[in-house]
Wavefront OBJ file of the C-alpha trace (Angstrom):
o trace
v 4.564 9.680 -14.416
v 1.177 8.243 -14.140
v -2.423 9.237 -15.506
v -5.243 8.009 -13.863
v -8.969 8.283 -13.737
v -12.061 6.685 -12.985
v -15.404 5.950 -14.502
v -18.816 4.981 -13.733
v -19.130 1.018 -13.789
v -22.076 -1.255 -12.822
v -20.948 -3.993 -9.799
v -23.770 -6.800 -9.775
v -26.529 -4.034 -10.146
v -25.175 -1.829 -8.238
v -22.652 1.589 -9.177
v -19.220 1.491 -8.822
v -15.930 3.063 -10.479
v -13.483 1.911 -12.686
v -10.108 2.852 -12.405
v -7.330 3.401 -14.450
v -3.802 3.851 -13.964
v -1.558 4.462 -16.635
v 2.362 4.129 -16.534
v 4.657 4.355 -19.658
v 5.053 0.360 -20.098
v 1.885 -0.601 -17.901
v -1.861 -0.143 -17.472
v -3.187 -1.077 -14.342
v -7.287 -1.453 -14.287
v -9.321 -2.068 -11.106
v -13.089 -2.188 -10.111
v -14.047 -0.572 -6.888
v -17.080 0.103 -4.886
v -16.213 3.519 -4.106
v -14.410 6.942 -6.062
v -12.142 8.592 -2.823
v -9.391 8.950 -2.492
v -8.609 5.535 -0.434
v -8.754 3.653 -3.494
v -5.318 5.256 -4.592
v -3.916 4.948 -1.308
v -4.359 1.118 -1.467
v -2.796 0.799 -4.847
v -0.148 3.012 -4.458
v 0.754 2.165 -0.809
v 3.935 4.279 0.198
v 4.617 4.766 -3.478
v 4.752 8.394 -4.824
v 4.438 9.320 -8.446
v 7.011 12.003 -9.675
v 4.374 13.790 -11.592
v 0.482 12.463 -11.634
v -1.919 13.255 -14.781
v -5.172 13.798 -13.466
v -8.678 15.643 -13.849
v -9.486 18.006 -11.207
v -11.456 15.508 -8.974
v -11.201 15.941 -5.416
v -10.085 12.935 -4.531
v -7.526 12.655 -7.243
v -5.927 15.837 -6.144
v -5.217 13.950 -2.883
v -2.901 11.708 -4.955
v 0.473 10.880 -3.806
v 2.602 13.328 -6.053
v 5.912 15.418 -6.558
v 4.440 17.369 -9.056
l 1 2 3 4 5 6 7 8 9 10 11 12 13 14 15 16 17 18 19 20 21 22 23 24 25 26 27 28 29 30 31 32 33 34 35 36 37 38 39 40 41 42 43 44 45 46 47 48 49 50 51 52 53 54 55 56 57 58 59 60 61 62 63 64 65 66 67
């Protein structure tokens, strides 16, 4: 299982997002320029989550998931 979201975060004055991923023994945190759905798809590669937490974000829903 993994919960995720993202957050507003300034990048040398300019916006970016904040990421979280969340897995029972690990926390994964990484800065990115952008909020779709390609960020996920570079950290989770050809990896897919039995069941993935999630708001209702568009490009969350896009996530790699069982369940």
């Amino acid at each position: 299982m993994i919960y995720c979201d993202e957050t507003s975060s300034r990048m040398d004055g300019t916006n970016g997002w904040e990421w979280v991923f969340c897995l029972l023994t690990k926390i994964l945190q990484v800065i990115r320029r952008n909020r779709s759905v390609e960020v996920i798809q570079d950290i989770m590669g050809e990896t897919q989550a039995e069941i993935w937490m999630r708001d209702c974000y568009g490009g969350q829903l896009k996530a790699p998931t069982r369940q």
